[in-house]
DSSP file (Angstrom, degrees, kcal/mol; ACC not computed):
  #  RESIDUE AA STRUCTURE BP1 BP2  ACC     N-H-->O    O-->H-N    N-H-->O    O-->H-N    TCO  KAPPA ALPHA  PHI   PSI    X-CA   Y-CA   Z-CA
    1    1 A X              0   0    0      0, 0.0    23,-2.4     0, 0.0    24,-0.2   0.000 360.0 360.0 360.0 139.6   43.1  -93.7 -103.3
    2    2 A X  E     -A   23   0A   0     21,-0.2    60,-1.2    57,-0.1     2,-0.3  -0.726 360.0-172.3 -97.1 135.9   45.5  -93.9 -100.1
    3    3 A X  E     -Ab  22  62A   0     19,-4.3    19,-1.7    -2,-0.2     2,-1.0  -0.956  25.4-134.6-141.6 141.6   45.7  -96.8  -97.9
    4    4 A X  E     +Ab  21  63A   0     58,-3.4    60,-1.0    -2,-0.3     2,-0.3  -0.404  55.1 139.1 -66.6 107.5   47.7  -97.2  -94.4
    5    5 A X  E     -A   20   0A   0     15,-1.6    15,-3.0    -2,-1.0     2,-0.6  -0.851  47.3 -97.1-135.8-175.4   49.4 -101.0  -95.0
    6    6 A X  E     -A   19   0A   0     -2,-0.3     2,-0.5    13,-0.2    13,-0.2  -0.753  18.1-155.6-119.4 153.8   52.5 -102.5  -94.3
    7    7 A X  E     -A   18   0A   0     11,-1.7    11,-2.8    -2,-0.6     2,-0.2  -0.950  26.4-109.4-120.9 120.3   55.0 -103.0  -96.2
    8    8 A X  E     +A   17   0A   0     -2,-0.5     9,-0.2     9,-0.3     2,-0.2  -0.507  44.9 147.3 -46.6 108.0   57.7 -105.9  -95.5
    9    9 A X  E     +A   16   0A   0      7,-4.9     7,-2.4    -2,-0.2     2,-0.1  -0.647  25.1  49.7-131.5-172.3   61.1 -105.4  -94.4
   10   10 A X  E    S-A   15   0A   0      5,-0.2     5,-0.2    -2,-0.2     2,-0.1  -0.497  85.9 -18.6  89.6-154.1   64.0 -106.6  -92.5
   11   11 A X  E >  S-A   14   0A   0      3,-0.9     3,-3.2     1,-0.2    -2,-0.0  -0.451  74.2 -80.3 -89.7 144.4   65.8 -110.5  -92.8
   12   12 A X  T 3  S+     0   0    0      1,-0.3    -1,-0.2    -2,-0.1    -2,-0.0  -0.123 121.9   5.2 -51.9 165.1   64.6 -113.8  -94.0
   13   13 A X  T 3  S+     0   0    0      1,-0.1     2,-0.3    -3,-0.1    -1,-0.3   0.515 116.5  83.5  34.0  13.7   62.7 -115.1  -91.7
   14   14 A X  E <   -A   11   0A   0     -3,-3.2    -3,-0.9     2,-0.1     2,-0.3  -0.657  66.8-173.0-133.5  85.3   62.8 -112.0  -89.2
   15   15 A X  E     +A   10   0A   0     -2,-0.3    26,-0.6    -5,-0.2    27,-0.5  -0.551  10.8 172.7 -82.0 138.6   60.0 -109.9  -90.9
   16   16 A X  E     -AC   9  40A   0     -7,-2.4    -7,-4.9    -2,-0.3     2,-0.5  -0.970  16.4-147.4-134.5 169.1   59.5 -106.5  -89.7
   17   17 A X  E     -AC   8  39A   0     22,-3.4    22,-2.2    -2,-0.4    -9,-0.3  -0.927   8.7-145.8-134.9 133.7   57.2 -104.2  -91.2
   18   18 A X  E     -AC   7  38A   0    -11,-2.8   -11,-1.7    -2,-0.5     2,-0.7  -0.492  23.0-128.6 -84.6 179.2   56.8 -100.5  -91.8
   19   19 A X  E     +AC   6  37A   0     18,-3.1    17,-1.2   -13,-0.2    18,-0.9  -0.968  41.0 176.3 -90.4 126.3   53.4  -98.7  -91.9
   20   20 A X  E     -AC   5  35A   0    -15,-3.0   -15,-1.6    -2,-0.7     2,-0.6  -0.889  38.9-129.1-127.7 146.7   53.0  -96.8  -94.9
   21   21 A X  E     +AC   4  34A   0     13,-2.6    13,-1.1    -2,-0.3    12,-0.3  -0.952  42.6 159.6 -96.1 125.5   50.9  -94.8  -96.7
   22   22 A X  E     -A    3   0A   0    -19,-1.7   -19,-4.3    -2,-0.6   -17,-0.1  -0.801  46.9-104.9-139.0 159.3   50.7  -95.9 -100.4
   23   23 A X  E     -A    2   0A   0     -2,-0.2   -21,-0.2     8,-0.2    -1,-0.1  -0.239  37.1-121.9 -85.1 164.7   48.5  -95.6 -103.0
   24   24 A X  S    S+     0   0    0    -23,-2.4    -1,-0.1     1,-0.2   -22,-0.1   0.973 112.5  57.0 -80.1 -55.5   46.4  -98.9 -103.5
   25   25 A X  S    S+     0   0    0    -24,-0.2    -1,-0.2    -3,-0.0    -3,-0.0   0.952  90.8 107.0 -43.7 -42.5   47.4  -99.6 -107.2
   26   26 A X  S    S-     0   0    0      1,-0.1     2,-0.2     4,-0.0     3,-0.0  -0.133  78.9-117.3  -4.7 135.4   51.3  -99.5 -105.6
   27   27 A X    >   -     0   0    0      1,-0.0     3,-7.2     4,-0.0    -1,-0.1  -0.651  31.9-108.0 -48.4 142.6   53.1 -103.1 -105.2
   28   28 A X  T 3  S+     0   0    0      1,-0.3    -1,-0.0    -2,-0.2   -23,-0.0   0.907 127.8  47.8 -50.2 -53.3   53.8 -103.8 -101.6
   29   29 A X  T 3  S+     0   0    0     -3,-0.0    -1,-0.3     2,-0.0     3,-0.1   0.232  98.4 114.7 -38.2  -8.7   57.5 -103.2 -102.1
   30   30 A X  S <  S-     0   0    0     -3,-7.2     2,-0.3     1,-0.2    -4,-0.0  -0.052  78.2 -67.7 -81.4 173.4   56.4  -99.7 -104.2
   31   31 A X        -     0   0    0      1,-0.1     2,-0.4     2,-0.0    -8,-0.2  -0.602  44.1-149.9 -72.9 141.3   57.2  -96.3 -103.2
   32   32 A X        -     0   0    0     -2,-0.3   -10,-0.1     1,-0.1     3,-0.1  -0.876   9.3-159.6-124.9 113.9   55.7  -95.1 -100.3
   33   33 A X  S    S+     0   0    0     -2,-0.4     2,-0.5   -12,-0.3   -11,-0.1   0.893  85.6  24.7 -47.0 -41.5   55.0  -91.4 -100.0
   34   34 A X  E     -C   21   0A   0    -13,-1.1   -13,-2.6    -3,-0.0     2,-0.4  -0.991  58.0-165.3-140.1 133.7   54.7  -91.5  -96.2
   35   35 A X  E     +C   20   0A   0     -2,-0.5   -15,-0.3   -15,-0.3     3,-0.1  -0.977  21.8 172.6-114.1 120.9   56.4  -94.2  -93.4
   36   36 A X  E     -     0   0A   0    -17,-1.2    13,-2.5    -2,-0.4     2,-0.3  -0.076  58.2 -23.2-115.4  31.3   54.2  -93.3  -90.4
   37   37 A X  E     -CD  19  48A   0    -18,-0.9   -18,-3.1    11,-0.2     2,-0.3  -0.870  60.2-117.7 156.1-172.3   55.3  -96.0  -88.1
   38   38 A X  E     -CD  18  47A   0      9,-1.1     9,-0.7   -20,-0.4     2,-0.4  -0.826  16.7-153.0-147.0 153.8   57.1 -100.1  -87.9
   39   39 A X  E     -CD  17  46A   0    -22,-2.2   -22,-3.4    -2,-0.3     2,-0.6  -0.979   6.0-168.4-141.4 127.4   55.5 -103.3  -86.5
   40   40 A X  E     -C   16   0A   0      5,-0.7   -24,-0.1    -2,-0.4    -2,-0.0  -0.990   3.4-176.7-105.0 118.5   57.8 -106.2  -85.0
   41   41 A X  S    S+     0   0    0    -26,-0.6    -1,-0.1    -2,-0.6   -25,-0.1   0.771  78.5  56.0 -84.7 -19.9   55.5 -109.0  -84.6
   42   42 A X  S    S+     0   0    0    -27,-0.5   -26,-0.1     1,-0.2    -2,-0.1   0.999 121.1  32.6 -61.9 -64.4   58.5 -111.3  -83.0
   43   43 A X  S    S-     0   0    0      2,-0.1    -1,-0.2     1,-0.1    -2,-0.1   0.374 104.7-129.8-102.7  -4.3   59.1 -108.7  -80.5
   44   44 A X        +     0   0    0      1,-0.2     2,-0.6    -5,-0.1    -3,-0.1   0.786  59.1 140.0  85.9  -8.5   55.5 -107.2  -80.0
   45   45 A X        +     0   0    0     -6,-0.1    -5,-0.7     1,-0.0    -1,-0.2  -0.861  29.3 176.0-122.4 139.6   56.6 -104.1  -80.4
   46   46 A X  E     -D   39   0A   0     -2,-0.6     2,-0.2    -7,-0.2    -7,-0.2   0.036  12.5-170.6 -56.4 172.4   55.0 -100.7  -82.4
   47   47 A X  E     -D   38   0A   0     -9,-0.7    -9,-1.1   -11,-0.1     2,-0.3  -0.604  12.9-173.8-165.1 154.8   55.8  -97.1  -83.0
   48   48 A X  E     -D   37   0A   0     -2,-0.2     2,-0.8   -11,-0.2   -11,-0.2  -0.871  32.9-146.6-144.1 118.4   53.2  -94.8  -84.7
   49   49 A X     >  -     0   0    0    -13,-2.5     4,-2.1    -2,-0.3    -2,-0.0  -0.867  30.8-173.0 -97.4 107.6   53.7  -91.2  -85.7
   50   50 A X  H  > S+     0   0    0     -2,-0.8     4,-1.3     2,-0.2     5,-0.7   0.859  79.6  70.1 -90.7 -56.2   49.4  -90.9  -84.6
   51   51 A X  H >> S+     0   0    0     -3,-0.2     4,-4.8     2,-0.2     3,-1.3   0.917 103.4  34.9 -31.0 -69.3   49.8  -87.2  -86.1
   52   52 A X  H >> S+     0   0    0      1,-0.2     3,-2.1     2,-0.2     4,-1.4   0.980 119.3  48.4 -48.5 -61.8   50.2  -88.5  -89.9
   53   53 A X  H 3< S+     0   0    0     -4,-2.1    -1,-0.2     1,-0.3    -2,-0.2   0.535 109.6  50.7 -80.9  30.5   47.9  -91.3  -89.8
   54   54 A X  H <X S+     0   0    0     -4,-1.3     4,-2.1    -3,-1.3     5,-0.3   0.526 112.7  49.6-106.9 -38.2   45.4  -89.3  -88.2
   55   55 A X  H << S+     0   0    0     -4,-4.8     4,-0.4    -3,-2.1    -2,-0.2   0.874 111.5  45.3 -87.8  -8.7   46.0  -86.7  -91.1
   56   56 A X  T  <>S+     0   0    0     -4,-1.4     5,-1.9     2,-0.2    -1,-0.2   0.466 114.4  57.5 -81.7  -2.3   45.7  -89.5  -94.0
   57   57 A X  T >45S+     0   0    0     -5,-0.5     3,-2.6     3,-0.2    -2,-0.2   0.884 106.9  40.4 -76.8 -62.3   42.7  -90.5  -91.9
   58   58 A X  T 3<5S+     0   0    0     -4,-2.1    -2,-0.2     1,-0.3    -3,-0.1   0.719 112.0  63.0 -71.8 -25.1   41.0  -87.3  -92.1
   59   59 A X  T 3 5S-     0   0    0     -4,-0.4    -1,-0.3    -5,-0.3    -2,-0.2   0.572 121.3 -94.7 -72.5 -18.4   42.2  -87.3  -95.8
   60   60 A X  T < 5S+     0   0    0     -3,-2.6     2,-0.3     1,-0.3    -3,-0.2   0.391  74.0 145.6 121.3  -6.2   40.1  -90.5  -97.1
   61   61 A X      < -     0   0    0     -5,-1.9    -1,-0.3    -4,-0.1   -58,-0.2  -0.593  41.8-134.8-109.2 142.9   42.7  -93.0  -96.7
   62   62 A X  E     -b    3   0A   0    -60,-1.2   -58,-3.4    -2,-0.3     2,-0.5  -0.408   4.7-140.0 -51.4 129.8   41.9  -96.7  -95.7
   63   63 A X  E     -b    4   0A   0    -60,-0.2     5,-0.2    -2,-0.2   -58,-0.2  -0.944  26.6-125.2-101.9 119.3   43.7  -98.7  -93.0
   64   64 A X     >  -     0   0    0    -60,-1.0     4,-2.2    -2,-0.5     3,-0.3  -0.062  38.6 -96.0 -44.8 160.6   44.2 -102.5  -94.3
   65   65 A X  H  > S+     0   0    0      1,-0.2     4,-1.9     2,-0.2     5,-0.2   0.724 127.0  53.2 -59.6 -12.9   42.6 -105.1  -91.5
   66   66 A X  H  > S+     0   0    0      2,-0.2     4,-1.2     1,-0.2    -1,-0.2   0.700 116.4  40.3-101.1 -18.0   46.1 -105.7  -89.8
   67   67 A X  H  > S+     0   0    0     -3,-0.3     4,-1.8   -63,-0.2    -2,-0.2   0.829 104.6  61.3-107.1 -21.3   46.6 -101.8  -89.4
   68   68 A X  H  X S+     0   0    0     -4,-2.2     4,-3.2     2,-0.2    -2,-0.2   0.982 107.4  50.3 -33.7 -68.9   43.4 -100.9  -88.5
   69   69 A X  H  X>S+     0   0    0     -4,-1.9     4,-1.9     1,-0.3     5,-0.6   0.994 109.5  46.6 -40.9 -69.3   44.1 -103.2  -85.5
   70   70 A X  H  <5S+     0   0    0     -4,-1.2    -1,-0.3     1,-0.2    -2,-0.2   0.818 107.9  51.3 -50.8 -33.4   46.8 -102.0  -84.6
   71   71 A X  H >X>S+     0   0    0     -4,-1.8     5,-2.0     2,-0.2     4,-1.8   0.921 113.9  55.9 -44.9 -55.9   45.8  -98.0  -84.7
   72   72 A X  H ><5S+     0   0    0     -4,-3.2     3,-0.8     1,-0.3     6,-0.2   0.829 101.8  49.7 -50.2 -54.4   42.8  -99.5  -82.6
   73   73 A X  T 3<5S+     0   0    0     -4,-1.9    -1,-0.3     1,-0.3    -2,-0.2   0.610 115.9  49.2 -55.7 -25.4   45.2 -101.0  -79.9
   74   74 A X  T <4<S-     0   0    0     -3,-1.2    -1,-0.3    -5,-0.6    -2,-0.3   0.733 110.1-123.2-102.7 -20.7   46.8  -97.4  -79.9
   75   75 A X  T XX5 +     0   0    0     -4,-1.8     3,-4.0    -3,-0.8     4,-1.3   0.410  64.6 141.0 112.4   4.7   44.0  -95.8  -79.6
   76   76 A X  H 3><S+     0   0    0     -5,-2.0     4,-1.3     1,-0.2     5,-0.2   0.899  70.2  60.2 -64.3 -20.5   44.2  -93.5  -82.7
   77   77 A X  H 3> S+     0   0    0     -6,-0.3     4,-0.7     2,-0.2    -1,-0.2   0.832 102.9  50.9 -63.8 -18.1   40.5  -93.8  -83.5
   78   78 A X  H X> S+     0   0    0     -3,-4.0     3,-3.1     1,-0.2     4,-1.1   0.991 108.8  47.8 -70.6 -49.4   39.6  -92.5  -80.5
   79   79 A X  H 3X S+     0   0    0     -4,-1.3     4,-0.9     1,-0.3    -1,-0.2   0.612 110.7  59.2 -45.3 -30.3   41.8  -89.6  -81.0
   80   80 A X  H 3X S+     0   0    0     -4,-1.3     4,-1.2     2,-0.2    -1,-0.3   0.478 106.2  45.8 -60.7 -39.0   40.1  -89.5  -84.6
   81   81 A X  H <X S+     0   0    0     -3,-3.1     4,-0.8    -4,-0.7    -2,-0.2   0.650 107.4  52.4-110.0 -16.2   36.9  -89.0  -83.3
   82   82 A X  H  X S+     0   0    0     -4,-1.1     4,-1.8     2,-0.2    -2,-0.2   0.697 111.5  50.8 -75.8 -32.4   37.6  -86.3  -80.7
   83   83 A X  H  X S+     0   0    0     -4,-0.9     4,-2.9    -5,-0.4    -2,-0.2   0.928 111.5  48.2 -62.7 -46.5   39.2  -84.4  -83.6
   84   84 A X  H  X S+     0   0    0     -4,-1.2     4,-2.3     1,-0.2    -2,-0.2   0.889 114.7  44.7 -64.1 -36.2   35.9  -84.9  -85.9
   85   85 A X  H  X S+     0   0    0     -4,-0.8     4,-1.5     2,-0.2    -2,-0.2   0.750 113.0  51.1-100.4 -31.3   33.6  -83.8  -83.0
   86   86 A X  H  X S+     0   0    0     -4,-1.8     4,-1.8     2,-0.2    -1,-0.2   0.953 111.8  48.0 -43.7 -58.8   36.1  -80.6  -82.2
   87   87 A X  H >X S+     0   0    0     -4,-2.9     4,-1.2    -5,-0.2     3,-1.0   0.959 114.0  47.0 -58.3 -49.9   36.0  -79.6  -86.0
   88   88 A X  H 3X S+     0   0    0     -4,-2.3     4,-0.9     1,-0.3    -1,-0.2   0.636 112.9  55.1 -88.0 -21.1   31.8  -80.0  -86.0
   89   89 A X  H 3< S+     0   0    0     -4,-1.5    -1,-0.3    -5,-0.2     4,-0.2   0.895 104.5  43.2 -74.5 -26.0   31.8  -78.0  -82.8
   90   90 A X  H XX S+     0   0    0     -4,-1.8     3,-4.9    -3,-1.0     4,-0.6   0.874 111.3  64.5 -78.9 -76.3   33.6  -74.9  -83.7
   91   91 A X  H >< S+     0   0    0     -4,-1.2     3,-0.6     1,-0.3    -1,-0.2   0.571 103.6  46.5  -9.3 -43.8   31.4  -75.0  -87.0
   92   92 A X  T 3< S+     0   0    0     -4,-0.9    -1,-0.3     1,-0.3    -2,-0.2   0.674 106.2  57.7 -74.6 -13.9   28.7  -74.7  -85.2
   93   93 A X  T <4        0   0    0     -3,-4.9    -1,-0.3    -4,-0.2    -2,-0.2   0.520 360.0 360.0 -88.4 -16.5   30.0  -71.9  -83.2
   94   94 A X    <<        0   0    0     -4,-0.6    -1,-0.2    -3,-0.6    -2,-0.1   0.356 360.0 360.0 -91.3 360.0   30.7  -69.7  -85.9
């Protein structure tokens, strides 16, 4: 099972973090098939490549509580749920 978390980088005491997708058995530190985006918490500031984690979304994969939030704040769920309701319309259309 895939889950979006973060994985700790950068200086002591100047943590930054990427967003990853890793498998859950992984160590935080493991290799990470996919970096879809960085979190600074000093500085406040994101980036999210919404394309990936919208396809490891649509794929099964879990977002941890602290990336969950943050997807929220960006809005990718919404995006997530216009995408589900697109796919279940053409189905129907066919």
């Amino acid at each position: 099972m895939v889950k979006l978390r973060l994985k700790r980088c950068g200086k002591k005491q100047r943590a930054v973090y990427r967003i990853v997708a890793i498998d859950v058995r992984s160590r935080r530190e493991g290799r990470d098939p996919r970096k879809v985006g960085f979190y600074d918490p000093i500085k406040n500031q994101t980036y999210l490549n919404i394309p990936f984690i919208l396809y490891f979304l649509e794929q099964g994969a879990q977002p941890t509580g602290t990336v969950q939030d943050i997807s929220k704040k960006a809005g990718v769920f919404m995006e997530l749920c216009l995408n589900q309701q697109t796919k279940f319309n053409f189905q129907l259309m066919k």
